[in-house]
C-alpha positions as CSV (number, residue, x, y, z in Angstrom):
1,X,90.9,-52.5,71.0
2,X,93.7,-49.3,71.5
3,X,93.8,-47.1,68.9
4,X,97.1,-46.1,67.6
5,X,97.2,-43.4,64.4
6,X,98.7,-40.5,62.9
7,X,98.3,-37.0,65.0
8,X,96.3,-34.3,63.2
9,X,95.8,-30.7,63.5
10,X,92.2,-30.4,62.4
11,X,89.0,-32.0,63.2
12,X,88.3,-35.2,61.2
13,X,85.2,-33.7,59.6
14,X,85.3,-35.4,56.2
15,X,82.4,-37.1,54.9
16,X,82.3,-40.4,53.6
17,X,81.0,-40.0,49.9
18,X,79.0,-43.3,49.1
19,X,76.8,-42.2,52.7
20,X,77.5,-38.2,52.8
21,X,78.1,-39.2,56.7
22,X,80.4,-37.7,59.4
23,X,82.7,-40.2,61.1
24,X,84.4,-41.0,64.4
25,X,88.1,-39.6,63.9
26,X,90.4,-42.1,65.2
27,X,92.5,-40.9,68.5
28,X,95.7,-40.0,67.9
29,X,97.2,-42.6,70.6
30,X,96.2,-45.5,72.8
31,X,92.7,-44.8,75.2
32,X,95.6,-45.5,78.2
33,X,98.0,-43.4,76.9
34,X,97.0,-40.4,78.7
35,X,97.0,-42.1,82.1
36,X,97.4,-41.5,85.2
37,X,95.8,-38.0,84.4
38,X,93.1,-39.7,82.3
39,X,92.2,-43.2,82.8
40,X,92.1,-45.6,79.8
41,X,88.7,-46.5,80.5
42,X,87.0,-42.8,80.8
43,X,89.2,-42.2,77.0
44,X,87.3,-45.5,76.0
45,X,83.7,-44.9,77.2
46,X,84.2,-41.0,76.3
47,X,85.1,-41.5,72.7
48,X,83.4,-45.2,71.4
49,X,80.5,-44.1,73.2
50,X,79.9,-39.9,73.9
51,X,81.6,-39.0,70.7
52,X,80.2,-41.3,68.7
53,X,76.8,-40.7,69.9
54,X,77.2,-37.5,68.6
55,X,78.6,-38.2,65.5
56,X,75.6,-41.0,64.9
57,X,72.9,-38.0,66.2
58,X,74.5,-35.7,63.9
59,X,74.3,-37.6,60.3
60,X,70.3,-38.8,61.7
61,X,69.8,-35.0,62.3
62,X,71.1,-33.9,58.8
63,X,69.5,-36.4,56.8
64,X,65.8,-35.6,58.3
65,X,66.8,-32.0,57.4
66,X,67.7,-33.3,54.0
67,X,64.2,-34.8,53.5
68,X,63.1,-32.1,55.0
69,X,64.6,-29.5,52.8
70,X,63.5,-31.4,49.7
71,X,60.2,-31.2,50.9
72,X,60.0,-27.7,51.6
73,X,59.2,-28.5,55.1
74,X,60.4,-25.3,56.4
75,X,59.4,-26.0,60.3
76,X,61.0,-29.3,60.6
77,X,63.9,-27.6,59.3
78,X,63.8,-25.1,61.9
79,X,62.9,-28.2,64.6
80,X,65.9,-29.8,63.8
81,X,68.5,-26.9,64.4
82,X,69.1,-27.7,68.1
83,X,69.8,-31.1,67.2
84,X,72.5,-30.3,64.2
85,X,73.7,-27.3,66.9
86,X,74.0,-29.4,70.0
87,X,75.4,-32.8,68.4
88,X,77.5,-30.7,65.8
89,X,78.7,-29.0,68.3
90,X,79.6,-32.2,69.9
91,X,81.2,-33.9,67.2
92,X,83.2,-30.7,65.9
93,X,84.5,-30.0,70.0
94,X,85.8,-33.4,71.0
95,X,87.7,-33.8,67.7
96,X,89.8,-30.5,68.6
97,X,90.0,-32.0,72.3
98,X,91.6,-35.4,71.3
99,X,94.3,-33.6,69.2
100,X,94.6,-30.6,72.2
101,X,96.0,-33.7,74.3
102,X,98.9,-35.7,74.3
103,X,101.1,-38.5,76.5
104,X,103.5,-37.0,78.5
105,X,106.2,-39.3,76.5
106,X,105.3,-37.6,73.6
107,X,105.3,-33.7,74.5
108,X,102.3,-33.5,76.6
109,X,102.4,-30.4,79.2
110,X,105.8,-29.7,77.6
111,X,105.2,-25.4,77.4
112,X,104.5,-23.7,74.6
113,X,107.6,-22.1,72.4
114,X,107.7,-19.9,69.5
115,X,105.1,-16.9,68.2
116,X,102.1,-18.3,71.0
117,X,104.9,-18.4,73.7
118,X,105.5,-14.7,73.1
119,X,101.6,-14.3,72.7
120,X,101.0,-15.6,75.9
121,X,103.5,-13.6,78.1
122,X,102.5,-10.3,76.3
123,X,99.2,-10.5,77.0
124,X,98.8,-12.8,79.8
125,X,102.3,-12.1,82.0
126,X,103.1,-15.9,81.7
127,X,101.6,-19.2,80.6
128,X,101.4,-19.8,84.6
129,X,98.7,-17.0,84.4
130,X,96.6,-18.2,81.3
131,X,96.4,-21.5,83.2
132,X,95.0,-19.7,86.4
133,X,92.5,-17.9,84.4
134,X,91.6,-20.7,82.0
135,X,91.2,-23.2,84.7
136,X,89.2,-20.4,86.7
137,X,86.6,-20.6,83.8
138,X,86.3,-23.6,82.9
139,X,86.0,-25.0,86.6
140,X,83.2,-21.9,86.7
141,X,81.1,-23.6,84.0
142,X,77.7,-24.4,85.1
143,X,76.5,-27.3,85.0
144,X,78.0,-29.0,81.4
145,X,80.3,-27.0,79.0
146,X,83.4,-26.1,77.7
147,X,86.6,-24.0,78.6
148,X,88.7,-23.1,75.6
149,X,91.2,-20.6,74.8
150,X,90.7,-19.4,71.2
151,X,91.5,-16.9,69.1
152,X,90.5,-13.5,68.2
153,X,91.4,-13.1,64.8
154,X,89.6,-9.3,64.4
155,X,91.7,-7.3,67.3
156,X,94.3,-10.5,66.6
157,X,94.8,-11.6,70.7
158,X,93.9,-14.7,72.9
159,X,90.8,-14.8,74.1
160,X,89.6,-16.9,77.1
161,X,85.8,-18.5,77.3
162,X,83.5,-20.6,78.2
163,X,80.9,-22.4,76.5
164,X,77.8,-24.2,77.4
165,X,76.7,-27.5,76.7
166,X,78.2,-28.2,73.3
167,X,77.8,-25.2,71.6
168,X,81.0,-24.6,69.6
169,X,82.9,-21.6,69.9
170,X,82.9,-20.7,66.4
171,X,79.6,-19.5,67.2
172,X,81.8,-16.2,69.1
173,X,83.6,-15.6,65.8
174,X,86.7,-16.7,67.2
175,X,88.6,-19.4,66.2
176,X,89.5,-22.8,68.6
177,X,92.9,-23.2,69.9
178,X,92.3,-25.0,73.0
179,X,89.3,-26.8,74.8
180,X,88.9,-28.5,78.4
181,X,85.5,-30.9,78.5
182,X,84.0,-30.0,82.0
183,X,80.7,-32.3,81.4
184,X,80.9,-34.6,84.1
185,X,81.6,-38.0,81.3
186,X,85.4,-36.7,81.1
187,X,86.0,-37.1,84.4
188,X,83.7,-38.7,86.8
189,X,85.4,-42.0,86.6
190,X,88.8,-40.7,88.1
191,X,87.6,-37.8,89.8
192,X,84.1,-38.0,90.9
193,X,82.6,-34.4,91.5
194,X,86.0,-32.7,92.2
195,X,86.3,-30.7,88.8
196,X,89.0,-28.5,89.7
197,X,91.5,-31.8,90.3
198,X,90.8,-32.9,86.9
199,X,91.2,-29.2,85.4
200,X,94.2,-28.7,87.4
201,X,95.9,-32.5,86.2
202,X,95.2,-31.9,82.6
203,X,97.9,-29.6,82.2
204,X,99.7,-31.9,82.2
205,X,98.9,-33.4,79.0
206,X,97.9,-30.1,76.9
207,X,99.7,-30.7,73.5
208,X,100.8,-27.3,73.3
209,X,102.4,-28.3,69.7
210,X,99.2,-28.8,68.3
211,X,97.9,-25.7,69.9
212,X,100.6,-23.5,68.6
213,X,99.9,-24.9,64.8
214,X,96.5,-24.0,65.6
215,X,97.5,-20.4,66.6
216,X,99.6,-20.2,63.2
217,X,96.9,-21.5,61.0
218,X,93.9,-18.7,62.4
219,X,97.2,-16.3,62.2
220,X,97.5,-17.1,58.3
221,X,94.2,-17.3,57.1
């Protein structure tokens, strides 16, 4: 069944109280609403089934840690990181991407205005140029990984990075802005190995709105 809810800015990373468990956020439009860039049936398979893989992975992982930690079981605590890293990671990176995107119809790949517009030009030249470079990267990713533009809240500019696997980036000390999913699940379907196609197309769907709030929230904190 599509999915039709409310937009939001942040991750869904609450926990449910009664099970201390992460959940699947909800997409903030219909799995064919990003079409033709993204095909209704990738959004599908990519969120009911990728993300929540993670999200499942993820509350297994903590709860052995959990047990774990209440037995003093310090190596199994340690054997467990790269499982609370890697599907952490994946739950925590595809709940900024589903918000980073948006339907044309509804502002997607409408530019950037405002304090990140100005951002962008001063240190980049032009948003034309951040796309070059950003899509540079994140078609450069090695096997599976992440492109993201993020913020650099220390020497306060935009920094552009990638990331592999699903290690998040607020393992950098930067803050997310803006991710593109280069492992092969996000696209395959409608682009088969031709990764620069999909980076290029998905331009045109960034929801630069939400990227912008983004970019005022890191700015305030």
């Amino acid at each position: 069944m599509l999915r039709q809810v409310s937009r939001a800015i942040t991750p869904s990373l609450s926990r449910t109280f009664a099970t201390n468990a992460f959940k699947l956020p909800d997409l903030p439009y219909s799995y064919g609403a990003l079409e033709p860039v993204i095909s209704g049936q990738i959004m599908e398979l990519h969120h009911s089934k990728h993300h929540a893989t993670y999200v499942k992975n993820l509350n297994a992982a903590l709860e052995q840690y959990a047990e774990a930690e209440k037995n003093q079981d310090i190596q199994k605590q340690i054997q467990l990181q790269g499982a609370i890293k890697f599907n952490g990671g994946g739950h925590i990176n595809h709940s900024i991407f589903w918000t980073n995107l948006a339907p044309t119809k509804e502002g997607g790949g409408e530019p950037p205005k405002g304090e990140l517009a100005d951002k962008i030009n001063n240190q980049f030249g032009s948003l034309d140029k951040l796309i070059e470079k950003m899509s540079n990267v994140s078609v450069a990713v090695q096997g599976s990984g992440w492109g993201w533009l993020a913020y650099n809240k220390e020497l306060d500019r935009l920094e552009i990075l990638s990331q592999q696997n699903q290690d998040p980036i607020s393992v950098t000390g930067f803050v997310p802005l803006l991710g593109i999913d280069v492992w092969e699940h996000a696209y395959y379907l409608d682009y088969k190995n031709v990764r620069p196609d999909y980076v290029k197309n998905i331009w045109k769907i960034v929801n630069w709105n939400n990227v912008s709030e983004r970019y005022q929230k890191a700015r305030s904190k």
